[in-house]
Structure formats: structure tokens, C-alpha cells
N, C-alpha and C positions, 0 to 999 in steps of 0.2 A: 510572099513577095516583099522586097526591101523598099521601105520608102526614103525617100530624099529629105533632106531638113536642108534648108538653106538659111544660113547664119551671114545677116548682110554685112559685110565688111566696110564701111564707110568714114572709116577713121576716128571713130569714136565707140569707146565699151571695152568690159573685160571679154573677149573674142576668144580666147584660147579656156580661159573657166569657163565658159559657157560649151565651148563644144565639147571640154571634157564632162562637164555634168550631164549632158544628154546624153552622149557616148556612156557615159556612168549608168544612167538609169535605163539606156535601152539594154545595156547587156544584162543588167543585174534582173531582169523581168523579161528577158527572150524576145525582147520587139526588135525586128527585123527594122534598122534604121543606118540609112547613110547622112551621116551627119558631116557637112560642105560649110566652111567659110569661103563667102566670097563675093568681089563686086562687081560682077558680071548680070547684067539683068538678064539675059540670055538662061542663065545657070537660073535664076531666080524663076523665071517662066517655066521652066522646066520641074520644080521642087513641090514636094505633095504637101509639106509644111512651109512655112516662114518664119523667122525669129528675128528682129529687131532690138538688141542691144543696144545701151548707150550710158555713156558718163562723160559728163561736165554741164557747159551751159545749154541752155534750150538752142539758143539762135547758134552756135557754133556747129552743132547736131545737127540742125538742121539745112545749113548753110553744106556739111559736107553730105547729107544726104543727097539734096539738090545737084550736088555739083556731080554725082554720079551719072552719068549721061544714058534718059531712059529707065533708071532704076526707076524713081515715085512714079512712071507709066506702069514699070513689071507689075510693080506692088498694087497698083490701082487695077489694073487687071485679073491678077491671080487673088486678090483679098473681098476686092470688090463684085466683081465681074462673075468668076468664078469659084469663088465661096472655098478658097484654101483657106484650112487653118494657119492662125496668127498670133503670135506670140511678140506683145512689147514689152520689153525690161527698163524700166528706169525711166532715163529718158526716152529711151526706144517707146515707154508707154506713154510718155509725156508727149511727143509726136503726133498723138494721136487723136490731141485737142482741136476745138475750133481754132483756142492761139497760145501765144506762150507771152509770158510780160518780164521776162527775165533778162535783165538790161535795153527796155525797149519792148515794145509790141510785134511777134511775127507771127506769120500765121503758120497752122500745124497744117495736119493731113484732113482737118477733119471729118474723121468717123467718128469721132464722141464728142457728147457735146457738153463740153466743159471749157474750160480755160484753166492755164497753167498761173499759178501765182506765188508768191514768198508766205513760207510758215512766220507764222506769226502767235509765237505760246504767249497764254495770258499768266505761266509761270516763267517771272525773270530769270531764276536760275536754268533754265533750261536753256541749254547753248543751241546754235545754229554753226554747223548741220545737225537738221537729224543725224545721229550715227548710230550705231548698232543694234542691239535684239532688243525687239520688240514684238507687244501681241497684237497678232491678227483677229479678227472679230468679221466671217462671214456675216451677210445681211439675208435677210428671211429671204430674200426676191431669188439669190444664188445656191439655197440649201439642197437645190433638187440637180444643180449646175454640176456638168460632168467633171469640168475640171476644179472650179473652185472650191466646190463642196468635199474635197478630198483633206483639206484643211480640216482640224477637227477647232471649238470654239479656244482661242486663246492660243494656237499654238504661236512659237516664237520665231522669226524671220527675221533675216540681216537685212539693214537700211543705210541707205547712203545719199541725202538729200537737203536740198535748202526751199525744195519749191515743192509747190502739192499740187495735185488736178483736183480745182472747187469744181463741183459736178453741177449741171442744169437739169439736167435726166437723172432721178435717183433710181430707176430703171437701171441701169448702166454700171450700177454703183453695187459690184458684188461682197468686197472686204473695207474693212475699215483699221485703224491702229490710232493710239491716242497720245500726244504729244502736247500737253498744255492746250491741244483743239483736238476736234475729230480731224482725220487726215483718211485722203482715199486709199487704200492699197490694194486691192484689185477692182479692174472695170473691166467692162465687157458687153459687145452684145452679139449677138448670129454666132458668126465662124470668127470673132475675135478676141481675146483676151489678152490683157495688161498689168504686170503687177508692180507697185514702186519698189518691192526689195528688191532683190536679189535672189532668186532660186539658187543660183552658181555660187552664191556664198552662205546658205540658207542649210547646208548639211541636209539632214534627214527627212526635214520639211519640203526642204527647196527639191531635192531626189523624187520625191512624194508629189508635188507638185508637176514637176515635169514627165513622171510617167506617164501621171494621169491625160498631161499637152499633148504625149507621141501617141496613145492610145485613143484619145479624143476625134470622134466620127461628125461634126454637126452636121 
């Protein structure tokens, strides 16, 4: 049976990479998946997955997330309520804090308990944003983790960032990548998971990764 992937369309994220990488990895692995962009909470009530993309600022993300009329209900519903799996990208994982301090204080959705903050490398050469490949480094707590642990130690994932989720819970805390600091790059707990690269721009990794998301039972 085909399941539904709902890719929330909110005016923020690479929306079109992202539903071709799932589209990518379900066919190259035989997973029966309908992969839906769209800002209909209705459609999002209805989807056996969820994927929350995002690029730019926290409060602008979030600002058009809100402004969807009903969606952060669907989501609160189907993520919370009913234990659909969840996928945040980026920002879409940065959402997913207590809050965000990125021009100003707002608050997230949160399921995790961290807060959003500015990198801050203790090497001056190192520019802001973070950009590009970098290594991923799972945490003991994720190794047994159906999706995460699908990453092998060190492999390399595309990044696109100025701000990081400082975590409360290192529970929560499945990947990491190093940047002049430690920086989160996957979180997670129950039926959710978040990563700060990019899967959609992550090639073999990010393909590897998202199998694992549409195959993923919690």
C-alpha cells in the first residue's frame, strides 16, 4: 500500500529538491510512496509522513508557518497526537525548539527542548554561514536509532546555516558536526526527527538518509 508524504508548503525551503529526493529514494528502494507538496492542513491530516522544510530566518518561517490557517493544529495533531512520522529540515528542524533568538526572541513549536541561537566559532577564520560539506558524528544515544544510525561515523552532509539548536536534553541530541564549536545536526525523539543539513542536497548521504525516514515504523 502507497503511503502519503506531506511536504508543507509554507513559503519557505527548497520544496521542489526535497520532493524530488524522496521521490528519488522511494523509487530507487521499491517504497510505495506519494510524495504531496502542499498548504492544505486537510491534505496534511490525511499523510502517513510529514516533512517540514525551511530556509531563511527563524521568525520569518515561522511567521509563514502560522499564517497557514490550521496547519500548526494538523501538525499538532498528526505528530503529536497521533505519532505520524516527522521530518524537520533546516529550519523546518529549527521550528522545533522551545524558541528561536534570531532577530529577536519567538517562540518554536516546542517538541524539543533547546533553543535556536547564532554560531559562534572560537576560529576567526571561519565565516558565517556555515556552508557546505561537513562531518556528521552520530551520538552513542542514536546508534541503535532507525533513522539516524543509518549515517555511518564522519560521513559528509551539505549545510546551510547561521544559527544552531543549543540542546537542554542531550537525550534529543542524535548527530553532531564541528564548526570552530560543536553544532547539533540531528535531533530527535519518539516519531520525530530533525536534521540542520540538507538530505535534498546531501547526495548519497542525504538519499541514505531519507530512505531510511520513508521506511522508518516508530
Amino acid at each position: 500500500m502507497s503511503e502519503t508524504v506531506a511536504i508543507i508548503d509554507y513559503g519557505s525551503g527548497n520544496l521542489r529538491s526535497a520532493e524530488k529526493s524522496l521521490a528519488r529514494a522511494a523509487s530507487d528502494n521499491n517504497i510505495a510512496a506519494n510524495i504531496i507538496v502542499t498548504n492544505d492542513p486537510e491534505v496534511v491530516l490525511k499523510a502517513d509522513r510529514v516533512v517540514l522544510p525551511g530556509v531563511g530566518a527563524f521568525a520569518d518561517c515561522r511567521r509563514g508557518l502560522y499564517n497557514l490557517p490550521g496547519m500548526v493544529d494538523a501538525l499538532s495533531e498528526q505528530i503529536i497526537e497521533r505519532g505520524k512520522p516527522f521530518l524537520g529540515v533546516c529550519v523546518g528542524m529549527q521550528l522545533m525548539a522551545n524558541e528561536g533568538q534570531e532577530f529577536g526572541t519567538h517562540p518554536g513549536l516546542g517538541w524539543i527542548d533547546g533553543a535556536v541561537k547564532p554560531i559562534e566559532p572560537k576560529i576567526d577564520t571561519l565565516k558565517i554561514p556555515h556552508m557546505g560539506w561537513n562531518e556528521v558524528y552520530v551520538s552513542e544515544t542514536a546508534k541503535t536509532h532507525p533513522v539516524a544510525s543509518v549515517l555511518a561515523h564522519g560521513d559528509h552532509a551539505y549545510f546551510v546555516h547561521s544559527y544552531h539548536m543549543a540542546m537542554n536534553d542531550d537525550t534529543m541530541l542524535y548527530a553532531t558536526t564541528e564548526y570552530g564549536e560543536t553544532l547539533t545536526a540531528i535531533i530527535g525523539r519518539d516519531n520525530m526527527i530533525g536534521t540542520q543539513f540538507h538530505p535534498e542536497k546531501s547526495q548519497a548521504v542525504g538519499l541514505k538518509f531519507l530512505k531510511a525516514f520513508l521506511e522508518w515504523k516508530p
